[in-house]
C-alpha positions in Angstrom: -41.2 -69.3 32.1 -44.0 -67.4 34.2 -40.7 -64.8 35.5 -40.2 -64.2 31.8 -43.3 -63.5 31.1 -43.3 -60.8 34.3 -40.4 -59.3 33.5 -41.4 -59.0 29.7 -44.9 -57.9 31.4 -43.1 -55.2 33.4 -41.0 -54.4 30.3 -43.9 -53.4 28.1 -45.4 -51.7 31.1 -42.4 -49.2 31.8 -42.2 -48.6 27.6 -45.8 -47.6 27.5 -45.9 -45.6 30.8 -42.7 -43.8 29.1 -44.1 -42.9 26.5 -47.2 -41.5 27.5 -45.1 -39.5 30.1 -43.3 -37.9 26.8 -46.3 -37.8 25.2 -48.0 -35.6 27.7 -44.9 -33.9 27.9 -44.6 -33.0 24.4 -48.1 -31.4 24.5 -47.6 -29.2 27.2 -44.5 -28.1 25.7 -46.4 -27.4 22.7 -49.1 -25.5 24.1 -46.8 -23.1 26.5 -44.7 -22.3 22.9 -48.2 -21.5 21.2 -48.8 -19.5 24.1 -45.6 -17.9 24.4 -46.0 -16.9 20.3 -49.7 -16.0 20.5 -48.2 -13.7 23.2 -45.6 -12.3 21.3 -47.8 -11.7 18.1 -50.2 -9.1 20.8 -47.2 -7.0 21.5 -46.0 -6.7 18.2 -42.4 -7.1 18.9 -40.3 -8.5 16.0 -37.8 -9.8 18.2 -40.3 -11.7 20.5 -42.3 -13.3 17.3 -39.0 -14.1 15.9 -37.8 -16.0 19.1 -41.0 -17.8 19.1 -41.0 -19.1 16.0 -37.3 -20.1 16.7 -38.4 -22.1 19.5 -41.5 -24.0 17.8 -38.9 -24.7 15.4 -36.7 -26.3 17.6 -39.5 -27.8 19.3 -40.8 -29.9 16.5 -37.0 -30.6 15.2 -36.5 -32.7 18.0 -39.8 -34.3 18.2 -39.5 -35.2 14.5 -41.9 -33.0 13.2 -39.3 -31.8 10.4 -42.0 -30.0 7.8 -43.4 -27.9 10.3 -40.0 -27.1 11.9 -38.9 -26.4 8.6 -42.0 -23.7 8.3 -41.4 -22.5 11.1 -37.7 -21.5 10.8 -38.9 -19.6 7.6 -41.7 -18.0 9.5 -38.7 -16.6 11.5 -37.1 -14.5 8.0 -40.1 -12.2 8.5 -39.3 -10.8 11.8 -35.7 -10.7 11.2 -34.0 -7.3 12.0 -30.9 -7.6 11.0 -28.0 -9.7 9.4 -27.2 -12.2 12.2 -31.2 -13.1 12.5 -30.8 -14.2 8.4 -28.5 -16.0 8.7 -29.1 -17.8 11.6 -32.2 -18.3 9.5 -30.5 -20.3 6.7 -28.6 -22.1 8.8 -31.7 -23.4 10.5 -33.6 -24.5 7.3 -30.1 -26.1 5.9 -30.2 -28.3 9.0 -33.6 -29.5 8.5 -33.5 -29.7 4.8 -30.5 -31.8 4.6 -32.8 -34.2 7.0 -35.7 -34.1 4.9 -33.0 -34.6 1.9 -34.4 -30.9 0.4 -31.0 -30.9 -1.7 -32.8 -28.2 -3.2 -33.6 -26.2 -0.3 -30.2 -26.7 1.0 -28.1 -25.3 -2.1 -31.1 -22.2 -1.7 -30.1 -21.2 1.7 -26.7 -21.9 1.4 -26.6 -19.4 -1.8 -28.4 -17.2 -0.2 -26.3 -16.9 3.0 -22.9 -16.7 1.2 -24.4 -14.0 -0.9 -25.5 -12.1 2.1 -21.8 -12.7 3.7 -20.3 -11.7 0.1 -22.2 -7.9 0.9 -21.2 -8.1 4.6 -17.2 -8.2 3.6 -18.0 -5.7 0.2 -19.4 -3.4 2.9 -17.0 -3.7 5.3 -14.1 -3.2 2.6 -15.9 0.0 1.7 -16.2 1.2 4.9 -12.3 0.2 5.6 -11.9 2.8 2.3 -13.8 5.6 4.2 -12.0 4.9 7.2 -8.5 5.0 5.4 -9.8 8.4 3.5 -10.9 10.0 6.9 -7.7 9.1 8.4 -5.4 10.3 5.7 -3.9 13.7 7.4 -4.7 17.3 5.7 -2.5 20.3 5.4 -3.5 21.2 9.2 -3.0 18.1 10.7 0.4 17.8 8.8 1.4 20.7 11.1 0.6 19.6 14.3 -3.1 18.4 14.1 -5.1 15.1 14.7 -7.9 12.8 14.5 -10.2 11.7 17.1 -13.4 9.8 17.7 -12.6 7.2 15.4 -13.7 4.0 16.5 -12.1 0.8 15.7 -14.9 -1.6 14.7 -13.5 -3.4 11.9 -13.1 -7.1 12.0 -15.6 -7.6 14.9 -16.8 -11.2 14.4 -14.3 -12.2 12.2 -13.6 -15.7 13.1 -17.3 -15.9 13.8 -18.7 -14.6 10.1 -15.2 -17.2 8.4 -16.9 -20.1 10.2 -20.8 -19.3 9.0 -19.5 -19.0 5.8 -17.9 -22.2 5.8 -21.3 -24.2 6.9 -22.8 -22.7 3.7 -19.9 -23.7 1.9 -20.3 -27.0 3.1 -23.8 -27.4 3.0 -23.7 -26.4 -0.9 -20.8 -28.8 -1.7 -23.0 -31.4 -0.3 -25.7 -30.1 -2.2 -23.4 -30.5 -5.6 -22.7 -33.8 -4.8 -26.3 -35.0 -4.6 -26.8 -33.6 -7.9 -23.5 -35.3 -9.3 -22.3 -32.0 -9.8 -18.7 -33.0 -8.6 -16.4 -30.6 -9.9 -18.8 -27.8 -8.4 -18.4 -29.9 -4.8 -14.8 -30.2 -4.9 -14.5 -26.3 -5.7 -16.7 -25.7 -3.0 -15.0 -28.0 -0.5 -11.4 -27.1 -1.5 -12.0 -23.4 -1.0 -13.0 -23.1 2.3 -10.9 -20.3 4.9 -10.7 -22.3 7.5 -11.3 -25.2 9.5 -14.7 -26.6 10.7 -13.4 -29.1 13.4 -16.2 -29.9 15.4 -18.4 -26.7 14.9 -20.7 -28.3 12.1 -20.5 -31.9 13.8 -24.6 -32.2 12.9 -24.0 -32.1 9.4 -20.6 -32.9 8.5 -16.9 -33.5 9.9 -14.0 -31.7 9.4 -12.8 -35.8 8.2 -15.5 -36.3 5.6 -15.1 -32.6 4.7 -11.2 -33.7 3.7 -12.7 -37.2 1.9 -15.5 -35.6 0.3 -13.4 -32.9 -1.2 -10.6 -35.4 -1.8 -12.6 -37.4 -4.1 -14.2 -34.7 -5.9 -11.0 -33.2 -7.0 -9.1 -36.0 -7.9 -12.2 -37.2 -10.0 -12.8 -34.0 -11.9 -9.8 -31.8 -11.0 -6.5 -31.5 -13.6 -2.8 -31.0 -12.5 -2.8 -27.2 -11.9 -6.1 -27.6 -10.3 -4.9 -30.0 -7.7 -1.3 -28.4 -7.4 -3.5 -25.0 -6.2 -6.5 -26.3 -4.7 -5.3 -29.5 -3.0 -1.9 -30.6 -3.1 1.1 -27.8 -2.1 -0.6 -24.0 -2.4 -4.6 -24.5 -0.2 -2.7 -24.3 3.5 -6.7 -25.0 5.0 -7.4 -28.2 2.4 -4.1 -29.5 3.3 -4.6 -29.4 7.3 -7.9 -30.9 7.1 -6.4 -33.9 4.5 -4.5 -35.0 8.0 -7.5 -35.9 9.7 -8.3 -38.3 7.1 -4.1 -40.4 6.5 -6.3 -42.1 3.9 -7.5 -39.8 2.0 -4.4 -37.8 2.3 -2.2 -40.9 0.7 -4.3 -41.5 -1.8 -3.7 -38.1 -2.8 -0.6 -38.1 -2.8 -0.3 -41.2 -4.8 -2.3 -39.9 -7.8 0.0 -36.3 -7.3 3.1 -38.5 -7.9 1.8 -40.6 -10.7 1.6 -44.0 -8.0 -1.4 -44.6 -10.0 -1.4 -48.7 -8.9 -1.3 -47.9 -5.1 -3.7 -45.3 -5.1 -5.9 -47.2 -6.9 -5.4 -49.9 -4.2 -5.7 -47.7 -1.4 -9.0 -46.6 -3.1 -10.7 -50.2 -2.7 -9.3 -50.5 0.9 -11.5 -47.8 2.0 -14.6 -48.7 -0.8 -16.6 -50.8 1.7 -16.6 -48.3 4.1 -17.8 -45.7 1.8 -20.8 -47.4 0.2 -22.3 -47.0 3.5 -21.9 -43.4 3.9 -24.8 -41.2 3.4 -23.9 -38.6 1.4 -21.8 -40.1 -1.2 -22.1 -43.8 -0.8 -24.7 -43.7 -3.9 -21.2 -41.7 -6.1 -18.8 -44.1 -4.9 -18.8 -46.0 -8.4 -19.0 -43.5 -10.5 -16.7 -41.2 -8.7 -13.9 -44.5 -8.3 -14.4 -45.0 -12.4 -13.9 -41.4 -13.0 -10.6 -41.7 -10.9 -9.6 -44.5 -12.8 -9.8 -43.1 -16.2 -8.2 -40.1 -15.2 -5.2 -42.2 -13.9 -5.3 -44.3 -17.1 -5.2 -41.2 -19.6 -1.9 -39.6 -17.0 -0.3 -42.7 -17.8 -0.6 -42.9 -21.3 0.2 -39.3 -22.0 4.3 -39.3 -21.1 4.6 -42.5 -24.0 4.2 -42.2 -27.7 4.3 -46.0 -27.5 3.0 -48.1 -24.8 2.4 -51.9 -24.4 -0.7 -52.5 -23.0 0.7 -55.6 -21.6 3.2 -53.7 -19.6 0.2 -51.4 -18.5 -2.0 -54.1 -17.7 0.3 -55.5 -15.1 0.9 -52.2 -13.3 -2.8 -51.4 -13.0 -3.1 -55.2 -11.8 -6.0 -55.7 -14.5 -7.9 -59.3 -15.0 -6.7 -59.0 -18.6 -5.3 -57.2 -21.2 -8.6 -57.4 -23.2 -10.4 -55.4 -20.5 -8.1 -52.7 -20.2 -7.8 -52.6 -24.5 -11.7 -51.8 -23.8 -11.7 -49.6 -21.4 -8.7 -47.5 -23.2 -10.7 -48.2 -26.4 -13.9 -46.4 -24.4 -11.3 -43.8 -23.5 -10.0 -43.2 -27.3 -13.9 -43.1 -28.7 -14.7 -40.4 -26.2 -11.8 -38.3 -27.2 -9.9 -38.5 -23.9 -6.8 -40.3 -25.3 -5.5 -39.7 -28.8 -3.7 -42.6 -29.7 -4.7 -45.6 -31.7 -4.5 -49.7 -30.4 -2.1 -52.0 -32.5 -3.7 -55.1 -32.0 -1.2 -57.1 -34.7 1.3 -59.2 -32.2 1.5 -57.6 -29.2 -0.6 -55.2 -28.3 0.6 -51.7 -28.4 -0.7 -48.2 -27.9 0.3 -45.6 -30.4 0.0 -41.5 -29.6 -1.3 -40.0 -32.7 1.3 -38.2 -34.5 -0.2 -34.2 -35.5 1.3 -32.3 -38.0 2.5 -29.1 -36.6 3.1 -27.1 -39.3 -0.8 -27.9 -40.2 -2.1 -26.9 -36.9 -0.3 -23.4 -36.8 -1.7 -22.7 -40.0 -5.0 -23.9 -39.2 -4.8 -21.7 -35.4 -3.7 -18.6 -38.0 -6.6 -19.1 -40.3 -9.4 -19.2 -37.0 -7.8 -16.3 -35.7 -7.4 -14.3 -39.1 -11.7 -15.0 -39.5 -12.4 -13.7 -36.0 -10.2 -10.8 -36.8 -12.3 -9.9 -39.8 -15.6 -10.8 -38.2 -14.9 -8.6 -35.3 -13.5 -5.5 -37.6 -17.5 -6.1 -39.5 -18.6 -5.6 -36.1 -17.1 -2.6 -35.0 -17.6 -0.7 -38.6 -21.2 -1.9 -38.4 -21.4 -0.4 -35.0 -19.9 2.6 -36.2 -22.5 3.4 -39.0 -25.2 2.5 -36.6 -24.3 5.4 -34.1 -23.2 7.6 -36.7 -27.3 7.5 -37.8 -28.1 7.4 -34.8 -30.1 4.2 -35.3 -28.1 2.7 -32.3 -29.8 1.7 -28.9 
């Protein structure tokens, strides 16, 4: 018993001598950075402030200190001179944001970088333009002259500019899906150029990337949407779907109508999601939108349908609970069909008149005609009184 004690005795010892080491540590580290950007401030050199503030940034990220990390990185924007030192910028606050669960903040800077990147490539295509212009040969040069001096330039940190933008685009879709904004997340995640791998590993995988976006589509995307976004036409989606065989089945069950199994596969992997940090708290909701979207694909090919039948291929509890849920589905206008409950019970598609829908489509578009020829003769008096703005 009295060696336990010791070695517990030591133990607490070696803890608290650590930590005051760190402590101590810390401080000095602290005051050289305060130093270093006191320093900086008397020589009035952007780039040296800007560094500075970089590096108390990074100092109190990793101590923990994320508010004041967070102030510091946007201290930094100030003394930025140039493109690379803004975005650097945003992707700075994004990290500490996401950690102080700013979704706000996050879907800010991650705007604001893929607008600044959006101005980057519009200027670079113009200056392609101008390059193409200055290049096209004249009269002379047709007989025997040339160009010179022009330097190539162009695509110059490509890959590098392609993989910030896909942190922002990242960083927004995860943003979206803290808000429940789920068809905004799977756009975002679904339209990304090219692959993350291990490049964002702080924030988010190239893996959850694929079952993030995975979810989000098949929750809030339709057929034509998923053919070009997910399934056969997004080459980059597609790629990153294979690091997650999961994900990618389940896709590919809901693609070919295998509603049951990718249902199934669904709960497989339900456990595992609740605990995830970023959408553990949409795995119900995102699972029940999934379902009803797989119940109303079902229902659409039949213009009668035993529920009975349908209750045994989605391997419901009952027949009553999936009436409900299909009776949910019919108030909310997502299935129009009506529930024989007489006998067996069997879902009827409405039947439309056609002939009374063409007329009524030829009536809406004969009143918008009209309303827009009132327009255009009222906007013609206007400017010929000259009472137009």
């Amino acid at each position: 018993m009295e060696e336990d004690e010791e070695e517990e005795e030591e133990g607490e010892d070696f803890v608290e001598n650590w930590s005051n080491q760190m402590d101590l540590e810390n401080q000095n580290e602290k005051k050289r950075l305060d130093e270093g950007l006191t320093s900086s401030k008397a020589s009035s050199l952007k780039e040296s402030i800007r560094l500075a503030h970089n590096d108390l940034g990074d100092y109190y990220y990793n101590v923990g200190n994320l508010k004041e990390a967070f102030q510091c990185y946007a201290k930094s924007r100030e003394y930025g001179t140039s493109v690379k030192h803004t975005l650097a910028m945003c992707v700075n606050s994004i990290r500490v944001a996401l950690e102080l669960n700013s979704m706000a903040q996050v879907l800010l800077y991650a705007n604001k970088g893929l607008a600044i990147l959006k101005n980057v490539d519009q200027m670079a295509a113009a200056g392609e333009n101008e390059k193409k212009m200055a290049q096209r040969p004249s009269i002379i040069q047709q007989a025997g002259g040339g160009i010179e001096g022009l330097g190539v330039g162009a695509g110059e940190n490509k890959e590098e500019q392609n993989l910030t933008r896909a942190k922002f685009t990242c960083a927004a879709a995860l943003a979206h899906l803290h808000f429940g904004k789920y068809a905004e997340a799977a756009k975002h995640f679904t339209s990304l150029k090219t692959e993350i791998g291990n490049s964002y590993a702080e924030v988010i995988s190239q893996q959850d990337v694929a079952v993030y976006g995975g979810l989000c589509a098949l929750a809030t995307f339709d057929r034509v949407q998923l053919k070009k976004r997910v399934v056969h036409e997004n080459v980059t989606f597609r790629d990153m779907l294979g690091t997650a065989t999961e994900m990618r089945d389940i896709v590919e069950d809901f693609w070919n109508s295998r509603y049951p199994q990718c249902l199934s596969k669904l709960n497989q992997i339900k456990k595992e999601l609740l605990l995830d940090i970023h959408v553990g708290k949409h795995v119900k909701k995102l699972f029940s939108l999934i379902r009803q979207k797989a119940l109303i694909q079902y229902t659409k090919p039949f213009s009668a349908l035993s529920l009975t039948t349908m209750a045994s291929a989605f391997n419901c509890d009952s027949v009553e609970n999936l009436e409900k849920e299909i009776a949910d589905l019919i108030t909310a206008d997502k299935i129009r069909a009506r529930i024989d409950s007489r006998g067996e019970k069997i879902l009827r598609a409405k039947e439309f008149n056609k002939r009374t829908e063409t007329f009524e489509h030829v009536q809406r578009t004969a009143e918008m005609f009209v309303e827009n020829a009132r327009e255009a003769l009222l906007r013609s008096s206007l400017n010929r009184l000259d009472l137009a703005l």
